[in-house]
ROVOVO-705613 format. One line per field, with one value per atom (N, C-alpha, C): residue number from 1; residue in one letter; atom name; y, x, z. Coordinates in steps of 0.001 Angstrom, whole numbers, padded with zeros to 6 digits. Layout:
k <- (NUM ...)
r <- (A ...)
a <- (CA ...)
Y <- (Y ...)
X <- (X ...)
Z <- (Z ...)
This chain:
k <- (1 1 1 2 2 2 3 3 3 4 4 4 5 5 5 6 6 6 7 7 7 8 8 8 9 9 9 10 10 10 11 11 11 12 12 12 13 13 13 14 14 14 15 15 15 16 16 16 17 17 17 18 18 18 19 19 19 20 20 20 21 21 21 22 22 22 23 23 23 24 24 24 25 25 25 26 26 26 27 27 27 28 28 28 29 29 29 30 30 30 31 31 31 32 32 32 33 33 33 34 34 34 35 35 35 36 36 36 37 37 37 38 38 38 39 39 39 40 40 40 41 41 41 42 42 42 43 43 43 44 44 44 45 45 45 46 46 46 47 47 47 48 48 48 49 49 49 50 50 50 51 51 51 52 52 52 53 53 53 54 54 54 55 55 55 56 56 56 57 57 57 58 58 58 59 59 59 60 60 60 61 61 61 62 62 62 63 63 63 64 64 64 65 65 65 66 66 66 67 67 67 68 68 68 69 69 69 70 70 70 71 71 71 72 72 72 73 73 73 74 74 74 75 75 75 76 76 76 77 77 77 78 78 78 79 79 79 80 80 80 81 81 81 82 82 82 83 83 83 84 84 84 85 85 85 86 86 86 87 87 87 88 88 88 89 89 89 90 90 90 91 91 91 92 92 92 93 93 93 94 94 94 95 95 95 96 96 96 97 97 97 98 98 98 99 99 99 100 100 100 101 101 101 102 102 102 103 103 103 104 104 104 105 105 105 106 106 106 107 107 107 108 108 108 109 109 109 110 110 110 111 111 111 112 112 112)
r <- (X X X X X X X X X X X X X X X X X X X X X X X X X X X X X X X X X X X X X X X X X X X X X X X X X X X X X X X X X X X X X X X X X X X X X X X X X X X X X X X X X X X X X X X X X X X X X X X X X X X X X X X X X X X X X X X X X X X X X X X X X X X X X X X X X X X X X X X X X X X X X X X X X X X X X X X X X X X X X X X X X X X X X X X X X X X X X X X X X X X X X X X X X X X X X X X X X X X X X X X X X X X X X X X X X X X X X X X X X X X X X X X X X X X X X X X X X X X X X X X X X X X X X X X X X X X X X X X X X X X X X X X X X X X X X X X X X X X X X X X X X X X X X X X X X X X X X X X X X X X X X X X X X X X X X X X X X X X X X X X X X X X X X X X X X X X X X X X X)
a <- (N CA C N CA C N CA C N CA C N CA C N CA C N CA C N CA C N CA C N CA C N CA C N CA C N CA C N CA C N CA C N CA C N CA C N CA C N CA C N CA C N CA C N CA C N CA C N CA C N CA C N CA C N CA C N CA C N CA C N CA C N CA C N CA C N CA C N CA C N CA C N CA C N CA C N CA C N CA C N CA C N CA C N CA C N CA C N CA C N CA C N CA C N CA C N CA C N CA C N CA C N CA C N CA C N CA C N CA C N CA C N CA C N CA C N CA C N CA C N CA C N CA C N CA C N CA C N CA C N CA C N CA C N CA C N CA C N CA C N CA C N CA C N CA C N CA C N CA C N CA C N CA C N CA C N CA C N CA C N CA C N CA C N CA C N CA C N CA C N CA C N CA C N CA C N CA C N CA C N CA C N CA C N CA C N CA C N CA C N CA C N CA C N CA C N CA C N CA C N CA C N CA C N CA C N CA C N CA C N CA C N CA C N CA C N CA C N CA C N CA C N CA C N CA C)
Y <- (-050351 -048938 -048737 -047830 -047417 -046752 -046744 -045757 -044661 -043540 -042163 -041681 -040964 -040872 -039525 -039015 -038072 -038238 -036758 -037147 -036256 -036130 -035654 -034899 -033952 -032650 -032682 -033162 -033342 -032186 -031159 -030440 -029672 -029579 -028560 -029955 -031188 -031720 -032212 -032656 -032825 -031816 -030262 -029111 -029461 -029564 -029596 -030929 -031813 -033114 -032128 -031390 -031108 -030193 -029544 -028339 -026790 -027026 -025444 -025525 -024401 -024304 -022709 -022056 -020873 -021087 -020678 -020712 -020150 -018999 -018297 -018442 -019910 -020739 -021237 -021702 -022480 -021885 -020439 -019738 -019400 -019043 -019149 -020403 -021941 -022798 -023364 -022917 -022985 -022474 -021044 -020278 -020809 -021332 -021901 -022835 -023586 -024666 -024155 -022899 -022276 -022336 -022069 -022376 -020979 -019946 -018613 -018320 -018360 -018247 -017173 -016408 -015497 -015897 -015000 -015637 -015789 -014786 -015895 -016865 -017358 -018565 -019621 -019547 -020544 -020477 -019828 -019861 -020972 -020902 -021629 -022687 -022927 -024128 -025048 -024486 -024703 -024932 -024026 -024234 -025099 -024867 -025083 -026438 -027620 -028598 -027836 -028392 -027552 -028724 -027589 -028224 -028570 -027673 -027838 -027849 -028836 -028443 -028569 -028078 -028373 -029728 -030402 -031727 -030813 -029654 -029260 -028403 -028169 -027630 -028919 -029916 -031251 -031395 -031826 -032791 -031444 -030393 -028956 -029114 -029940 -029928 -031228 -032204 -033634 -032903 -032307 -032375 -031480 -030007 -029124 -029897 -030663 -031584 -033103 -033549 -034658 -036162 -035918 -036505 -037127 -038571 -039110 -038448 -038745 -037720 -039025 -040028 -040399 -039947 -038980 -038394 -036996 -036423 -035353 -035366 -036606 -036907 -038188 -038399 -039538 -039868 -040774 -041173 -041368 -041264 -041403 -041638 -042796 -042693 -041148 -040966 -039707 -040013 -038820 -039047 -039839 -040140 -040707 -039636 -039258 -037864 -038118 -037038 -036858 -037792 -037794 -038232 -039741 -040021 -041531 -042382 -041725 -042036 -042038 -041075 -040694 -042387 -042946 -043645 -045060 -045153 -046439 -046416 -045613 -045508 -044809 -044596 -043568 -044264 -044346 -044557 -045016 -045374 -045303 -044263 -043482 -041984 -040837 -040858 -039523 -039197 -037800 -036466 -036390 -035680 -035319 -034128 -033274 -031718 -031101 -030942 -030926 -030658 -031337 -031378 -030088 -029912 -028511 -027289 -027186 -025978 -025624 -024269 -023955 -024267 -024354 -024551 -023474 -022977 -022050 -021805 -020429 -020148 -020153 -020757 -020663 -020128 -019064 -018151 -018479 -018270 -019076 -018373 -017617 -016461 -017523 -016335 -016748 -016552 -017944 -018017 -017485 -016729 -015971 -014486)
X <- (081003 080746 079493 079389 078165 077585 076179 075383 075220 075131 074423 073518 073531 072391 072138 071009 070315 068658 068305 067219 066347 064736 063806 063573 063184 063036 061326 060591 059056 058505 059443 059066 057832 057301 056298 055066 055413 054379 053569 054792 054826 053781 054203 053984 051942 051642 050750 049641 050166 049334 048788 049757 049569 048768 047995 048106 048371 049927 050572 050624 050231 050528 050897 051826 052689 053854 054680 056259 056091 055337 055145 054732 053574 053539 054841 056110 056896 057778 057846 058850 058919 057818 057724 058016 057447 057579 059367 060059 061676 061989 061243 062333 062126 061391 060465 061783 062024 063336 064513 065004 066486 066837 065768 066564 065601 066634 066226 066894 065602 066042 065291 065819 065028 063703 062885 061437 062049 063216 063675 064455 065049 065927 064268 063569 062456 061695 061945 061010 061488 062873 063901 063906 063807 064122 062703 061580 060391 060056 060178 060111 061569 062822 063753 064021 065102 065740 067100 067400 068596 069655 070820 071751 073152 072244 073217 071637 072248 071175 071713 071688 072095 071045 071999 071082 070522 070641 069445 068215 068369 067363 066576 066987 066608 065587 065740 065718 064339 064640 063702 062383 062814 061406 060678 061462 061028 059895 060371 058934 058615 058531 057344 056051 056832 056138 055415 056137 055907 055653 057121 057165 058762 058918 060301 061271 062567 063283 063202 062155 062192 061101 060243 058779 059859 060615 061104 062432 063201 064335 063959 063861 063797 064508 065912 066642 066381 066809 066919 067717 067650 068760 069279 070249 070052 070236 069458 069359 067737 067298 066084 064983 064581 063559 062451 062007 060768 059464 059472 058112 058282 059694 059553 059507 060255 059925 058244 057174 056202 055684 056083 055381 055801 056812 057206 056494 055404 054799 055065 053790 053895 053607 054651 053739 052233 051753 050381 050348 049151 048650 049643 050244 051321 050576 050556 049807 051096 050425 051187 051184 052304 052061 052001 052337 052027 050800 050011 048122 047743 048864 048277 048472 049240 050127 049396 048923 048327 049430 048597 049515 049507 050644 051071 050004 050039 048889 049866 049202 050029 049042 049473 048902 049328 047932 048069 047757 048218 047863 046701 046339 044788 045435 045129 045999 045099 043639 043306 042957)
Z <- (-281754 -281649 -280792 -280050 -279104 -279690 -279136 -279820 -279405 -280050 -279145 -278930 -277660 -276745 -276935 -277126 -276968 -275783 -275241 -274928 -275241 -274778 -274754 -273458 -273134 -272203 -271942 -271085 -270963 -269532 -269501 -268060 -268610 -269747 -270218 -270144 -270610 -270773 -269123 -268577 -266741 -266140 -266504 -265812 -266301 -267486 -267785 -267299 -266672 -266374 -265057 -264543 -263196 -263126 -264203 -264369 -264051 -264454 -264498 -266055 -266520 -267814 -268246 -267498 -267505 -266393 -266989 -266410 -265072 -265426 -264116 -262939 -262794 -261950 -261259 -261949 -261759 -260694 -261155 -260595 -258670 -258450 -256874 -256232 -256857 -256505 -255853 -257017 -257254 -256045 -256468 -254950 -253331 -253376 -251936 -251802 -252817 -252810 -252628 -252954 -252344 -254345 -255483 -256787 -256872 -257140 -257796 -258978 -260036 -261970 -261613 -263166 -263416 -264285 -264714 -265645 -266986 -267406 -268750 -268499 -267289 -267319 -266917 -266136 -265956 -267482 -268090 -269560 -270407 -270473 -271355 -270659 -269460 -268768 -269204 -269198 -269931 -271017 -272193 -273490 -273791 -274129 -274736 -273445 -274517 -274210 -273398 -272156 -271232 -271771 -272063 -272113 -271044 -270295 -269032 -268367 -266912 -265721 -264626 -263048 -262331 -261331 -260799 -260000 -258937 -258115 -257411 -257970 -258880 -260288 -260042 -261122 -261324 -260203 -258770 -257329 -256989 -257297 -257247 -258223 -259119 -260209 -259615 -259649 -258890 -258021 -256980 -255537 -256215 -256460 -257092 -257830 -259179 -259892 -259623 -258280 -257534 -258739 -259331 -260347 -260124 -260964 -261022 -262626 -262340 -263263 -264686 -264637 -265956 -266943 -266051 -266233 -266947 -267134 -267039 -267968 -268073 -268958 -269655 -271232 -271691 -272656 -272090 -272843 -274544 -275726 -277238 -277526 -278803 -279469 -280345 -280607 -281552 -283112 -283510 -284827 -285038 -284542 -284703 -284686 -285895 -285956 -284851 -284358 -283693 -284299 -285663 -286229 -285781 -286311 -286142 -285038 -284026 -282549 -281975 -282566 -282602 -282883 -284026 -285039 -284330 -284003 -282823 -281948 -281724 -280595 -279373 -278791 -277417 -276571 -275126 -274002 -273765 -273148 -273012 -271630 -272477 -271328 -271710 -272277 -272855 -274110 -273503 -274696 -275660 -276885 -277842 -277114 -277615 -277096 -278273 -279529 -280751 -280840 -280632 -280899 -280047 -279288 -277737 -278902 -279895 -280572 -281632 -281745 -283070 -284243 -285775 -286638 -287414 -287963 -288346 -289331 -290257 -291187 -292608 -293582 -294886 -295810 -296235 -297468 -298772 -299345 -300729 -301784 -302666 -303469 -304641 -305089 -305852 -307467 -307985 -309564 -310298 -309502 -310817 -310972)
């Protein structure tokens, strides 16, 4: 039986070595390339994992980002939680992006 493949989506962490750290940067760059999204399709293409992409999208982030598509797609097994992949270790020189993200606020009523 084979295993399945899932991957990891790093165009936010990429965008950030370089520093762009708003979509909105991204978007002029694209169009210069002949790839016109709108600011919610470059948002999603940003925040959210694409489940579709097109290869001149792709070949379009490559030179903007002046980055290779393994900087940008990283193969997984699936099913293997985030934490634990975490815990197998990182790369060396790869940010958490996690640590970039405020953490939510949890309210705690007063038992007296």
């Amino acid at each position: 039986m084979s295993a399945k493949l899932d991957y990891q989506w790093h165009l936010r962490q990429v965008m950030a070595t370089r520093g762009m750290f708003s979509t909105t940067d991204l978007r002029p760059l694209l169009a210069e390339r002949g790839i016109d999204l709108s600011p919610s399709q470059v948002y999603r293409l940003v925040v959210d994992k694409p489940e579709r992409l097109s290869l001149r999208t792709l070949v379009a982030l490559m030179d903007v980002l002046d980055c290779r598509m393994e900087e940008l797609v990283e193969p997984v097994a699936a099913g293997v939680p985030q934490r634990r992949r975490a815990a197998q270790g990182a790369k060396a020189g790869e940010s958490d992006l996690g640590a970039l993200r405020p953490r939510r606020a949890r309210i705690v009523r007063d038992q007296g």
